[in-house]
N, C-alpha and C positions, 0 to 999 in steps of 0.2 A: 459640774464643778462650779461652783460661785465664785465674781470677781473678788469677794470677800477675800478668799482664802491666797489669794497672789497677794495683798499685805499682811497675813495675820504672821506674828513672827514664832507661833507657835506649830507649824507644821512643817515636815522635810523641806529638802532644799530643791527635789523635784518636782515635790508640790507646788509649792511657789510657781516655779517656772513654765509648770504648764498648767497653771489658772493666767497665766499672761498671755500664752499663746493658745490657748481651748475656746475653740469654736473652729468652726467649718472652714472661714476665708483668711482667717489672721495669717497663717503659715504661707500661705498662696500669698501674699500680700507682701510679707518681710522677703518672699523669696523675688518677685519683683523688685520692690526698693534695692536689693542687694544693688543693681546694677547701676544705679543710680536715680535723681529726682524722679518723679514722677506726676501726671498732672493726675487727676481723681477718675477723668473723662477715659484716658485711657488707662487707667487701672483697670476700671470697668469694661471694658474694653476686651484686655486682655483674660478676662476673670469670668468667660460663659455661666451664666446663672445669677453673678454677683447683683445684685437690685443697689439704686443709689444710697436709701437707705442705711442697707445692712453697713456699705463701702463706709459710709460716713461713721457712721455707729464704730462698727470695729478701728478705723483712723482712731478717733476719738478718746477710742477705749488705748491702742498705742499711745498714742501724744501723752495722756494720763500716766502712764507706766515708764514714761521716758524712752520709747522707743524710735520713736517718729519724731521730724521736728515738723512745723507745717509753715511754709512761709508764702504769706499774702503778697503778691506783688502792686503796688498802686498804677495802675492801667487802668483803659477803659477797651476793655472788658476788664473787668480783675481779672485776674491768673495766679492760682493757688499754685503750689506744688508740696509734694513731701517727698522727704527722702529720712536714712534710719540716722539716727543721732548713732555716737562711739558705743552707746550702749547698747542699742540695736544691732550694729554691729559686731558685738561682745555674743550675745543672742546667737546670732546669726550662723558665727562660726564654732560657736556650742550645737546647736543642732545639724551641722555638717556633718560628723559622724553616725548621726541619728539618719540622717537623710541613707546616707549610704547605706547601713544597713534593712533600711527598708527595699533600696533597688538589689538588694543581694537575695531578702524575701520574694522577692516579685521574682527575680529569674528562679528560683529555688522551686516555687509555685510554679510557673510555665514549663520549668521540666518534667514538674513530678504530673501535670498535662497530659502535656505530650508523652510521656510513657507510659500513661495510662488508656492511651487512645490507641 
């Protein structure tokens, strides 16, 4: 799916929503921030696989979408942080549902397993 299609005002309303959140690490990401700020260092951290790169790219691609806010602190070292803006937020707890019905998949699968074993 292209970023295009999270602004075009011409496709469904799920569409939209998951051209904003479509890619591998975004969901991993917004389910972090849920908890609050976070520095980049330990996103990455937290996010096995996750390369500086992709981390910054996808941020980016939030920030852009209103999801994220990113605030630079003037130190030396600087120290970034983000965390979800109300909208992300909004996000957030739209995809709860969705969330859960995938861990109802996942044990639904380890049974039909295990009964097959």
């Amino acid at each position: 799916m292209t970023r295009s299609r999270a602004h075009d005002p011409n496709v469904c309303g799920v569409t939209a929503a998951i051209a904003v959140v479509d890619g591998k690490w975004k969901t991993a990401l917004l389910w972090l921030l849920e908890s609050g700020p976070q520095r980049p260092g330990a996103m990455r951290r937290a996010v096995p696989g996750l390369s500086e790169k992709v981390l910054t790219q996808a941020l980016r691609e939030m920030a852009d979408d209103g999801l994220v806010h990113r605030e630079v602190y003037d130190t030396l070292p600087l120290k970034t942080e983000y965390s979800l803006t109300p909208f992300g937020r909004d996000l957030a707890e739209a995809l709860a549902p969705l969330s859960d019905w995938g861990h109802r998949r996942i044990d639904r699968l380890t049974a039909a397993a295990k009964d097959a074993s």
